[in-house]
N, C-alpha and C positions, 0 to 999 in steps of 0.2 A: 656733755651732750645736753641742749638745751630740751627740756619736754616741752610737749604739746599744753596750749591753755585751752581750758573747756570756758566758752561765755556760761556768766552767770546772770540771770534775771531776778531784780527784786521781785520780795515774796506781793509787795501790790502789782507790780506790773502782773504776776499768774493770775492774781486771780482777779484785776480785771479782766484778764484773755477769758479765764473759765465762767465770769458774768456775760459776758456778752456772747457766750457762745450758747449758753442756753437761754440765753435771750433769744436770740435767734433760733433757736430748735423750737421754742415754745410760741413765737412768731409763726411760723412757718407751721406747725401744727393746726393753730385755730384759724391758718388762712385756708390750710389742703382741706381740713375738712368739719364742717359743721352739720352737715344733714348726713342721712342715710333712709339712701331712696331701698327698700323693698320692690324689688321685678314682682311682676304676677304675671309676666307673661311665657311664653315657651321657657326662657333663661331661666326662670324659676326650679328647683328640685325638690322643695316641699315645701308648695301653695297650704297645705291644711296646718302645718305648722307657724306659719305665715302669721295667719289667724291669731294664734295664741300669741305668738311677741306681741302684734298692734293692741290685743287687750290685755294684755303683760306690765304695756306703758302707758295706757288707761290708768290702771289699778298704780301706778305708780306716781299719778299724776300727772304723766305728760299730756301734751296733747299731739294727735296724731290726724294727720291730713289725707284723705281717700284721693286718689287721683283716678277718677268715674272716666271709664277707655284709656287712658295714660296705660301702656304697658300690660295692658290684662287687669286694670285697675290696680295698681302700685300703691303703696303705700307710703309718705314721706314725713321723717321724724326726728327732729335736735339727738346729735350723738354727743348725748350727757346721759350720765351715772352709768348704770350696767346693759345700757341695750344692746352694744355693740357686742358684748359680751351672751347675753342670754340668746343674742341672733345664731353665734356662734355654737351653744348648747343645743342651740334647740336642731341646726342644721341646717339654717334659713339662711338662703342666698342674698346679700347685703352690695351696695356701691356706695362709697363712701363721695359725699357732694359738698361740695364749695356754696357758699354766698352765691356766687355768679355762676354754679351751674344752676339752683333750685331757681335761682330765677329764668334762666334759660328753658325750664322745662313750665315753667308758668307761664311766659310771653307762647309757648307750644301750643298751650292748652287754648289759651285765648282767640288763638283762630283755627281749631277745630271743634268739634264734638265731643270735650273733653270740657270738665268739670272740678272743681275744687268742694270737698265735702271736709268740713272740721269735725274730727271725732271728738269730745271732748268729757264724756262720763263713761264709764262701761255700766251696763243696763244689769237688771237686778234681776236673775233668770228660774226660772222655773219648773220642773220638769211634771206634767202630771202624769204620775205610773203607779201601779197595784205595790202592795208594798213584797210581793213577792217574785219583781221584773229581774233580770236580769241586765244591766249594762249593755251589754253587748246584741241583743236581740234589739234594739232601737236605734237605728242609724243614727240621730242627730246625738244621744247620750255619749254613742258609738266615738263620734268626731270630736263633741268637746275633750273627753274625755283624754283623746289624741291629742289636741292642739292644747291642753291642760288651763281651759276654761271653766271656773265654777260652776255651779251649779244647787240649787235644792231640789228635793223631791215632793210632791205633794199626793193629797189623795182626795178621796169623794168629803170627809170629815176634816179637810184643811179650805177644801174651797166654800164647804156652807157654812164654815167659821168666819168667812173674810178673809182668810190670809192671802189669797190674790193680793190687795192691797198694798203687799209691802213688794210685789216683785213689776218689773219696766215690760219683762216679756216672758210668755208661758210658750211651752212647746206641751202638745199634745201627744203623748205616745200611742201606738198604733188601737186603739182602744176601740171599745164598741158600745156606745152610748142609748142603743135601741134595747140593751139587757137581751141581747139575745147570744150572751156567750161567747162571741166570735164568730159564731155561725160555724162551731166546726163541731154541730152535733153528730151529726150525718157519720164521720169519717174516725172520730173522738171522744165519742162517751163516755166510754166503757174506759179511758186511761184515766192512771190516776194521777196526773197533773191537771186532766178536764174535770175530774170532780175536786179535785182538790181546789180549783180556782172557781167552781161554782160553789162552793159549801162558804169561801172566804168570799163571794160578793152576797150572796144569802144572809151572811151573819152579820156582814156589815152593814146592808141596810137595814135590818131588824133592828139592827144598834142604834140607828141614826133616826127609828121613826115611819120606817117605809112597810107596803109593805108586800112589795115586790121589789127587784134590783132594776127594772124599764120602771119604776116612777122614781127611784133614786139617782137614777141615769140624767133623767129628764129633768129634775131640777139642778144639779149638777151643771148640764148644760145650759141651763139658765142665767145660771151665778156666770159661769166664762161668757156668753153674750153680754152681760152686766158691765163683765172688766174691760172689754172689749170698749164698749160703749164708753165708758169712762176714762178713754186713755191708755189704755192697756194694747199692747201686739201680741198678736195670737200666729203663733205656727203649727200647722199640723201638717199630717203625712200617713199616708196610708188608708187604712179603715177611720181613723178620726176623723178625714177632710168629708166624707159623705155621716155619717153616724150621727155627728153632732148637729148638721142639721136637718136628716130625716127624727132626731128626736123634740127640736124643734119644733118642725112643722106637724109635729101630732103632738104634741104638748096635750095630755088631758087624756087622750084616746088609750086607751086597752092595746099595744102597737103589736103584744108578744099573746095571738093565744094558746089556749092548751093543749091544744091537738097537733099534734105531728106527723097529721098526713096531706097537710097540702092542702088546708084551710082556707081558699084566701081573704083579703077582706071584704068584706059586706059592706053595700050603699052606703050604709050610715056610718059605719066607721070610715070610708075613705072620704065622705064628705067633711068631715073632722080635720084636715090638714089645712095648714096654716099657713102659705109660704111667706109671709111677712115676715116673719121671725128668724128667717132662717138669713145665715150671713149668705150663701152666694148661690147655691140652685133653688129653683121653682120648676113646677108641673111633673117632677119625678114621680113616680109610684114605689111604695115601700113594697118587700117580698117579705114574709113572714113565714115563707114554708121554710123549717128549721132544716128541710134534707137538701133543699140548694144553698148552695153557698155564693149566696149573694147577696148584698143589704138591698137594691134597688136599682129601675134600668138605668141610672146613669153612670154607671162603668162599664168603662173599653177594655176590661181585662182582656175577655175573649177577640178583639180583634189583635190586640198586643200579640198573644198566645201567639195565632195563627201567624204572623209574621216571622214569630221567632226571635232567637237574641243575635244571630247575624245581619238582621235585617229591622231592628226596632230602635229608632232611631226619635230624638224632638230637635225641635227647633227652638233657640232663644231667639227675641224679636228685642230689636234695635229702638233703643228709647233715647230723645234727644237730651243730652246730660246736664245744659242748664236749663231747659226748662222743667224734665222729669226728673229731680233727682234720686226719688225713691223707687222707681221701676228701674232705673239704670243700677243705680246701689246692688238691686237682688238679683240681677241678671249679669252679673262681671262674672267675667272665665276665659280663659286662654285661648278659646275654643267656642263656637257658635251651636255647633250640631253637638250634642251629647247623648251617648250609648243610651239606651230605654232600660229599664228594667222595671218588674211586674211586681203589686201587691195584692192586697185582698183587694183594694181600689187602688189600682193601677192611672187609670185616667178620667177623662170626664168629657160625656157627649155637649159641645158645644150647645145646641139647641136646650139643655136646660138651665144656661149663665142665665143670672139676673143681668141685665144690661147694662147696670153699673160697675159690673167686674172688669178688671183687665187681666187680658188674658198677656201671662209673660211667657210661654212656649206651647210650642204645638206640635202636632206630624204631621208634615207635611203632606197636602194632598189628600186630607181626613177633616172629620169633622171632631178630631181626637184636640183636648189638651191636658198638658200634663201638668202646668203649672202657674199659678193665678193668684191675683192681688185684690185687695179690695180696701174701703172704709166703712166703720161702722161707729156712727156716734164722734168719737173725738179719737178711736181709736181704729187701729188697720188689721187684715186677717190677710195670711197668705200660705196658699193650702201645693202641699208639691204627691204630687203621685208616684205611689210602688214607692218598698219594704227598705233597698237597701241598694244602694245607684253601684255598687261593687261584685253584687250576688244577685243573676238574672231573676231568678224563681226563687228566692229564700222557703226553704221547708220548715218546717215545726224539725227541732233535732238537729237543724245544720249548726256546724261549727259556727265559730266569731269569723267575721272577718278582720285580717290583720290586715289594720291602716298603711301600715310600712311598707306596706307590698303597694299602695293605693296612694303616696304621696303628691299625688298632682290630681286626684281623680276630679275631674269639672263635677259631678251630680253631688260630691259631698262637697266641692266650692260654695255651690247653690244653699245647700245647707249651712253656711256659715257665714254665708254672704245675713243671712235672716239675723243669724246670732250678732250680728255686730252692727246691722245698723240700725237699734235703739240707740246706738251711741252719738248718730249725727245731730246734729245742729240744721233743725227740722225747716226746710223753706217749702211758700206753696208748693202743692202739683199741679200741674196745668192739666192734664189727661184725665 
């Protein structure tokens, strides 16, 4: 019986077959795909984590391209070394793009309202808080924190040293710059976290030279005008965006006095105010009675309030992407109208912007905004209203909020949107 013959292949002819066949896998790989476009728009599942990969590949050296309206502003990035990867850890929705798709979405852009921003450093960040804050009680600490973005801490005795200098941008924690405590004598005295955190700003300006905590406030406030002026970007939110410049515009005056029954100021002292100095309101009146809890008239808390959190609502306003690249940058979100929520300064009566402010949202149909941009010197200030865009009414005592329940939230967008563009590659503003 004759057997069957099996063909045999010399050993070159295999492994020419097995060269050429990953020749071709490996062809075929760097044609499928060379970018990875980040969504930011609805398609997205977590926009705050988002954030962190783009300065993930900062710090790794790549460079990373903002697509200003592309997709809820997108993000697009060379998939080389571990992005593809860390997109993947971190949970961030990724599309894998060709050569001729990124160009596709470029020839897009070119005839809309859409924009190319080159990110190409991650900015050197800041945070100013007591050394006794908590993480969690500061929305923006709140979110890097989330998206696993650096960060330092500073205080009253790092800013009169110069250390600003070494950072691209500061965030101002909810802080109260007029030395009047928070204004939450009225409600708080008598707890001992309100004495505890008056006997710690008492001791430290006595440390530093002062010798009250509103004159250590005050120059404090100074030194960040200073940075500002010289290049520096400044964020604040809450009680910091009014505080820092009602301590400003009294720079010198007695702002805090003794009496605690509703004192207000006298002639001479309220002729004392300075609104030159101040980065963005003018014509305010400062409140000094320690039993309201209010820095000054220009917070909309109280209209906020009466609307409620069913019904509090802002507006982002539409900025043309090649001519404003920097109002468009702080205003991308999947979303145009975003939920209100309420701080110590929640909002700001239009009628006391300085006229060189832009105003980046509003309520509609108010003379309310909640959020605003400016320059000052060589450098920018951009101040957003209310405590925590996740927690209506945040109280002294409430829990953290967890981000992960919060992964698309637009008001903590807006917050990170600040955080990351120190990192563009800066062209004029027309506006």
């Amino acid at each position: 019986m004759n057997q069957p013959t099996t063909a045999r292949r010399a050993p070159g002819a295999v492994l020419r077959v097995a060269l050429l066949a990953l020749l071709l896998c490996a062809a075929a790989a760097t044609a499928r795909a060379q970018w990875l476009l980040v969504p930011m728009d609805l398609e997205q599942t977590n926009h705050l984590k988002a954030y962190g990969l783009a300065f993930s590949a900062l710090q790794d050296g790549a460079r990373v391209t903002w697509l200003l309206n592309y997709r809820g502003g997108s993000f697009l990035m060379r998939d080389v070394g571990g992005v593809r990867l860390a997109a993947r850890l971190r949970g961030v929705d990724c599309v894998e793009v060709d050569d001729a798709g990124a160009a596709a979405i470029r020839e897009q852009m070119q005839r809309g309202n859409m924009e190319e921003v080159l990110l190409e450093k991650p900015p050197r960040i800041a945070v100013y808080v007591p050394p006794n804050f908590q993480p969690w009680d500061d929305a923006v600490t709140l979110a890097m924190d989330y998206a696993e973005i650096p960060y330092d801490t500073v205080f009253d005795a790092e800013v009169l040293s110069g250390k600003l200098a070494e950072y691209d941008w500061l965030h101002l924690h909810h802080e109260d710059f007029t030395g009047q405590f928070g204004k939450f004598f009225a409600a708080y005295r008598l707890e001992p976290w309100y004495l505890e955190q008056q006997a710690l700003n008492e001791e430290l300006a006595a440390r530093l030279g002062f010798d009250a905590v509103w004159r250590l406030k005050q120059a404090v406030a100074l030194r960040i005008r200073d940075y500002v002026e010289g290049g520096g970007f400044l964020f604040a939110m809450c009680s910091a965006t009014d505080t820092i410049d009602l301590a400003l515009a009294y720079l010198g005056a007695d702002i805090v006095p003794p009496e605690i029954d509703g004192t207000p100021l006298d002639p001479d002292r309220e002729s004392r105010r300075d609104d030159g100095r101040t980065f963005a309101f003018t014509g305010f009146t400062l409140v000094t009675n320690p039993l309201v809890y209010e820095y000054s008239d220009l917070d909309t808390s109280d209209y906020a309030g009466l609307r409620g959190p069913e019904a509090d609502y802002f507006t982002l306003f539409s900025f043309a992407a090649k001519q404003d690249p920097v109002p468009t940058m702080l205003t991308q979100c999947h979303v145009n109208v975003v939920n209100g929520f309420m701080g110590q300064t929640t909002g700001f009566h239009r009628r006391f912007l300085k006229r060189s402010v832009l105003v980046l949202a509003e309520v509609e149909g108010t003379d309310e905004v909640r959020y605003l941009h400016g320059k000052l010197g060589m450098g920018t200030f951009t101040f957003l209203g209310g405590h925590d865009p996740e927690d209506y009414q945040h109280a002294v005592g409430d829990p953290p909020t967890d981000l992960d329940l919060y992964r698309t939230s637009p008001g903590y967008r807006l917050i990170l949107n600040n955080v990351l563009f120190p990192a563009a590659r800066q062209k004029p503003q027309k506006t």
